[in-house]
C-alpha positions, 0 to 999 in steps of 0.5 A: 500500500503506497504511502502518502507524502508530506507537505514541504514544510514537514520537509523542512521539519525533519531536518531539525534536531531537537536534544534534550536535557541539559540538566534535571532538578527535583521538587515537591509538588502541592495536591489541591484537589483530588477527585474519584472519578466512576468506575466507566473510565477506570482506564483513563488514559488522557485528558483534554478541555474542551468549553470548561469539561474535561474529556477523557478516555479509557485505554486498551480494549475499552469502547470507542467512546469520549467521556465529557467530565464536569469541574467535579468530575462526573460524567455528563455525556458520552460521546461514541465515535463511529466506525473505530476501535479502541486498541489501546488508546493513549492519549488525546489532544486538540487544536481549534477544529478536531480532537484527535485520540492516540490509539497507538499503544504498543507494549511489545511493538507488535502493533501493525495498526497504530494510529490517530483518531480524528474527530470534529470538535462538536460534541455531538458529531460521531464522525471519525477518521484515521490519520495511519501511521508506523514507524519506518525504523522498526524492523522488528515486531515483537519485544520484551516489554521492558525492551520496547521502543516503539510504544507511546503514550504522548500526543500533543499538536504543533500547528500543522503538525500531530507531535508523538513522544515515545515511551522507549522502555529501552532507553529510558528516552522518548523520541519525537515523531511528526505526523500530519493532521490530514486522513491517510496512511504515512510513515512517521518522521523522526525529528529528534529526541529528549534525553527525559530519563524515565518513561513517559506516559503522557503529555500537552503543550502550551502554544502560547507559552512554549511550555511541554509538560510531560508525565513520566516514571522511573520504576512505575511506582513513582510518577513525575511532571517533566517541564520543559520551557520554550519548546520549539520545532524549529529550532536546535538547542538543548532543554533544561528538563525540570522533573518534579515528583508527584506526591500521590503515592503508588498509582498510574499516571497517564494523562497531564492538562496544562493550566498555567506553568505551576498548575496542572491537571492529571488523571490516574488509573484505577489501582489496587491501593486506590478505590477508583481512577482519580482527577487531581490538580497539581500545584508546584 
């Protein structure tokens, strides 16, 4: 199946090398609120805003369905998309027209079907398409879970551009690939990479501030807010990487929402230590 081609300026892009960490500091971080959310989205895996509601999601094998949250997280609509699955979605983001959902997870890199769900904006449309995609480094597909480097849970949008930030368990790094936001089927173009040192499970992005904020962990017990301040495309230049502990006790952090460059929104899932999935404000 022939691949469609990029638009030049993606060209343009792939020339730029994107390094990262120039140093890592380490901080404590306030828990302001801490919401139970229902047992429908035990598997929240992403999290977006969208007219003052929270939208989420669950991961692998749940339905193909947006779940819209108000400021006290209970749902208040569920929103089916039409004529997709739920293989492991990861993440969600948006720009001013569609919402797009990661449905990219890949544990072992066994995955031959990765892609992203775009959908319009208006809640009450179920209209779907699939932006395809695989990575044109992988050769081989199937791993040791600790091993994979072509699994992902971060998906953030960069003007023209759907940005993936993997979760390379074998590096301990995430490398950034490009996507455009048209349906089709494309090769993935790498651009660079962050030296995060952990594994990242989720991510936004600030347009207006530049700000990349990242949720990461070093050994799944433990997850951190990983900042990074004037993240830029097109430019070449190492990044200060800020990673501040997320005081919450054993859980699963997989989804973060920018409020400000102190203040965040994240979602965990259901854990065994836990009663249910939880919405929870952070502060530094």
């Amino acid at each position: 199946m022939k691949l469609k081609n990029y638009d030049l300026k993606l060209i343009r892009l792939f020339v730029v090398v994107i390094f990262g960490f120039a140093y890592q500091n380490s901080y404590s971080q306030k828990l302001t609120e801490d919401i139970s959310l229902s047992k429908k989205i035990d598997e929240t895996s992403g999290l977006e805003i969208v007219d003052g509601q929270f939208i989420t999601h669950n991961d692998s094998g749940g339905d193909p369905k947006l779940y819209y949250l108000d400021k006290k997280g209970k749902i208040v609509f569920e929103r089916t998309l039409d004529g997709v699955k739920n293989n492991d979605w990861e993440d969600i983001t948006k720009d001013d027209q569609f919402i797009y959902v990661a449905n990219m997870g890949n544990n072992f890199d066994t995955r031959k079907n990765l892609s992203i769900v775009k959908t319009p904006i208006d809640p009450l449309s179920i209209e779907a398409e699939l932006i395809e995609f695989n990575y044109p480094e992988q050769v081989k597909f199937t791993t040791a879970y600790s091993q994979s480097q072509y699994d992902a849970e971060a998906l953030i949008t960069i003007d023209d551009y759907l940005i993936i930030l993997t979760k390379n368990k074998l590096k301990k790094i995430t490398e950034i690939y490009a996507l455009p936001k048209i349906a089709g089927k494309y090769e993935a173009k790498k651009i660079g990479s962050l030296n995060t040192q952990s594994i990242i499970t989720g991510g936004d992005y600030d347009p207006e501030t530049k700000l990349l904020a990242l949720t990461g962990t070093l050994i799944f017990n433990e997850y951190y807010i990983l900042k990074i301040e004037d993240f830029d495309l097109e430019s070449k230049k190492d990044y200060k990487i800020d990673m501040y502990e997320i005081p919450i006790g054993k859980t699963q952090v997989e989804a973060i929402k920018i409020i400000d460059s102190n203040t965040f929104w994240i979602t965990s899932e259901d854990e065994k230590s836990s009663s249910s999935a939880r919405l929870m404000k952070i502060k530094f």
